[in-house]
C-alpha positions in Angstrom: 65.8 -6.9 58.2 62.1 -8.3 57.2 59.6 -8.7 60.1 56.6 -11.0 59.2 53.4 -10.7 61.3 52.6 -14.5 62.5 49.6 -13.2 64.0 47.5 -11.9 61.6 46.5 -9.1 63.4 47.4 -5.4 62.8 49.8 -3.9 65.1 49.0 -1.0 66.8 50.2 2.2 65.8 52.6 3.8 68.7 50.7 6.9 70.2 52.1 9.9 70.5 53.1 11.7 74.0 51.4 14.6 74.1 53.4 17.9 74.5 53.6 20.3 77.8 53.0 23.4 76.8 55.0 26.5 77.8 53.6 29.2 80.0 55.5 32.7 79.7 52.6 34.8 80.9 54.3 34.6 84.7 57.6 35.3 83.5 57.0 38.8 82.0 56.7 41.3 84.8 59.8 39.5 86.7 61.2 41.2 83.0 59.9 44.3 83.4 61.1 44.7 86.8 64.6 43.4 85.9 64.5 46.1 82.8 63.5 48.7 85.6 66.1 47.8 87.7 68.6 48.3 85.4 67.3 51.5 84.0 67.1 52.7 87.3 70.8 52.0 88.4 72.0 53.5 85.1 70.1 56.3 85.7 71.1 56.8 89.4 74.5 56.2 88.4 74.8 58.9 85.8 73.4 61.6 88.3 75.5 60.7 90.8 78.5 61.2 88.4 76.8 64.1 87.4 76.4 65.1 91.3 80.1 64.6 91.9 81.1 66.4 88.8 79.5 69.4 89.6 80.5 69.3 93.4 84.8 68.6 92.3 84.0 72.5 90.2 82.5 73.7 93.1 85.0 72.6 95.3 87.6 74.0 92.9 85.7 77.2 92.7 85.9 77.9 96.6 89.5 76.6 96.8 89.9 79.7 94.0 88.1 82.6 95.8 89.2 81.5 98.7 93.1 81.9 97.2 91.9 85.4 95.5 90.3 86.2 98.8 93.9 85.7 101.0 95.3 88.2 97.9 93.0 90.5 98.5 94.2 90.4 102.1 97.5 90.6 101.8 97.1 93.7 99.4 94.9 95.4 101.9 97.2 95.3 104.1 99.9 96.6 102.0 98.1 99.3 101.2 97.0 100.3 104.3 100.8 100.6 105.7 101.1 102.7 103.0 98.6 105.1 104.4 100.1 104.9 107.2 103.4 106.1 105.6 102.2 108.8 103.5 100.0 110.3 106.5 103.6 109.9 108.1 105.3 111.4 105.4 103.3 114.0 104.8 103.0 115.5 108.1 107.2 115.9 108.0 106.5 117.6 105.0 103.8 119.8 106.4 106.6 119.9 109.8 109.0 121.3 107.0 106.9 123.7 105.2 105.7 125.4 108.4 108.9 125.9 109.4 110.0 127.5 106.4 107.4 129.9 106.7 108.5 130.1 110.0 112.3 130.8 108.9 111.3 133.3 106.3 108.6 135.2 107.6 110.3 135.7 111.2 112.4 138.5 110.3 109.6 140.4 108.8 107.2 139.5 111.6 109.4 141.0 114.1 110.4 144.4 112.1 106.5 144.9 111.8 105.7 144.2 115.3 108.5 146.2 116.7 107.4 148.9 113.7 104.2 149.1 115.7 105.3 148.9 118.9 107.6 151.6 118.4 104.9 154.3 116.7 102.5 153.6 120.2 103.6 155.9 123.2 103.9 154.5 126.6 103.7 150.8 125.6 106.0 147.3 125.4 105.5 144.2 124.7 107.0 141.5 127.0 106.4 138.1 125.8 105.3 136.9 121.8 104.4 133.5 120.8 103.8 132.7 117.5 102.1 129.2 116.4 101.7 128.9 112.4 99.4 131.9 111.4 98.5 132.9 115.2 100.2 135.0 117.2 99.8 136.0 121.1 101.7 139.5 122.3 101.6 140.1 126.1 102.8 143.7 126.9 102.4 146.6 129.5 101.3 150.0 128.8 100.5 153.3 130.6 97.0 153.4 129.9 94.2 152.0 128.3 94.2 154.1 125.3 97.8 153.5 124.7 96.3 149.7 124.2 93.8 150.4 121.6 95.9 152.8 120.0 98.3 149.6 119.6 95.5 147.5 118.5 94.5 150.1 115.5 98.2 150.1 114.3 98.2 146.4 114.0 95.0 146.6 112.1 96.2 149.5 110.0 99.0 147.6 109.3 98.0 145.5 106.8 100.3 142.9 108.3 97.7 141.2 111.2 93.5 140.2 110.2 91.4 139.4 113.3 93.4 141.3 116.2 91.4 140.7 119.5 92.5 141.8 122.8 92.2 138.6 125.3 92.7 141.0 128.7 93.8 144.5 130.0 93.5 144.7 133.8 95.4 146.9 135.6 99.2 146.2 137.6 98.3 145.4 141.0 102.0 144.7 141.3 103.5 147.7 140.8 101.8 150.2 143.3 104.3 153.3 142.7 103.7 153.9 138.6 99.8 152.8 137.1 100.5 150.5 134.5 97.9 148.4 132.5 98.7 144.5 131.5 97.0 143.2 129.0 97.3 139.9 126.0 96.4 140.6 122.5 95.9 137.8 119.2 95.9 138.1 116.1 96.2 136.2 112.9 99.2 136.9 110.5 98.2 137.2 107.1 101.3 139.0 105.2 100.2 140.8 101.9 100.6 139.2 98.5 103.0 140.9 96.8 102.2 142.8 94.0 102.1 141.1 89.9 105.1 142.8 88.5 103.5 145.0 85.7 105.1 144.8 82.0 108.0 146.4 80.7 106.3 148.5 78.4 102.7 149.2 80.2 102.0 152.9 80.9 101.5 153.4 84.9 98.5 154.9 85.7 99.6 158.4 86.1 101.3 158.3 82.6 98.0 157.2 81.0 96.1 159.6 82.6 98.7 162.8 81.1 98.6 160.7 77.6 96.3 162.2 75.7 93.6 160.7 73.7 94.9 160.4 69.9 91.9 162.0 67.6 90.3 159.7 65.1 
């Protein structure tokens, strides 16, 4: 379409709104802060999954000694009943040994005793108590020197160690004869018998005849 200008006059030229400007200069820190924020929650968040990470080990760490620490318990006890039974044990089996010393010694014990008793004038035992190694003789005599001679026998021998006489008092019970009461101990210590010597070793007397053969 053509316009013509009737006027004559020159039409104005159409101004131009002017522009707002933009101001960013406020909105900056509210950015920082927001970037903070979030760095901050990310990095709360990862210790707290840290946190909890380390506290599930923990947790399975004390559920584990706590397991190995009921073991431990239970195997304590075990072994303590078997203390218990081997203490047991081994006192029937000390019961047992003594009394086969006991069995086999007993004939022996008695031969020596009455071996003694027999080779001592005016004396006689009346009671004898033996108790493992120690043994108590209560006799009667006719004097005191019949009681020491008894006690030198025993020590001669070889049969008895530490012979000690407990008392000797005289028999106020029987008025018409003096007689002498006394208690005597003494350990039993048996001697070891002797190594058996070799078939073909000279005895002593034979290598003292033997003559030195000249070089």
């Amino acid at each position: 379409m053509i316009r013509i200008n009737l006027l004559g006059q020159t039409r104005p030229k159409a101004s131009r709104r002017p522009t707002m400007a933009v101001d960013t200069g406020g909105a900056m820190p509210f950015a920082f802060i927001g970037l903070g924020a979030v760095v901050g929650l990310l990095a709360l968040g990862f210790l707290y999954y840290t946190w909890d990470k380390q506290l599930s080990e923990e947790n399975t760490k004390i559920k584990t000694l706590q397991a190995e620490k009921t073991q431990l318990e239970q195997t304590k006890q075990q072994v303590e009943a078997f203390e218990k039974q081997k203490a047991v044990l081994q006192q029937r089996v000390n019961t047992i040994e003594q009394l086969q010393r006991d069995r086999t010694g007993g004939q022996e014990l008695l031969d020596m005793v009455a071996n003694t008793v027999s080779r001592t004038e005016n004396l006689w035992l009346t009671q004898m108590t033996r108790k493992g190694t120690s043994l108590s003789l209560d006799g009667s005599s006719a004097s005191i020197n019949a009681v020491a001679n008894f006690i030198t026998a025993l020590k001669r021998s070889g049969y008895f160690q530490k012979v000690e006489i407990l008392e000797s008092k005289q028999d106020d019970k029987n008025l018409a004869i003096q007689t002498f009461t006394f208690q005597i101990t003494a350990e039993i210590a048996p001697p070891q018998p002797a190594q058996a010597r070799p078939a073909n070793a000279p005895t002593p007397a034979t290598a003292a005849k033997t003559p030195a053969k000249k070089g």
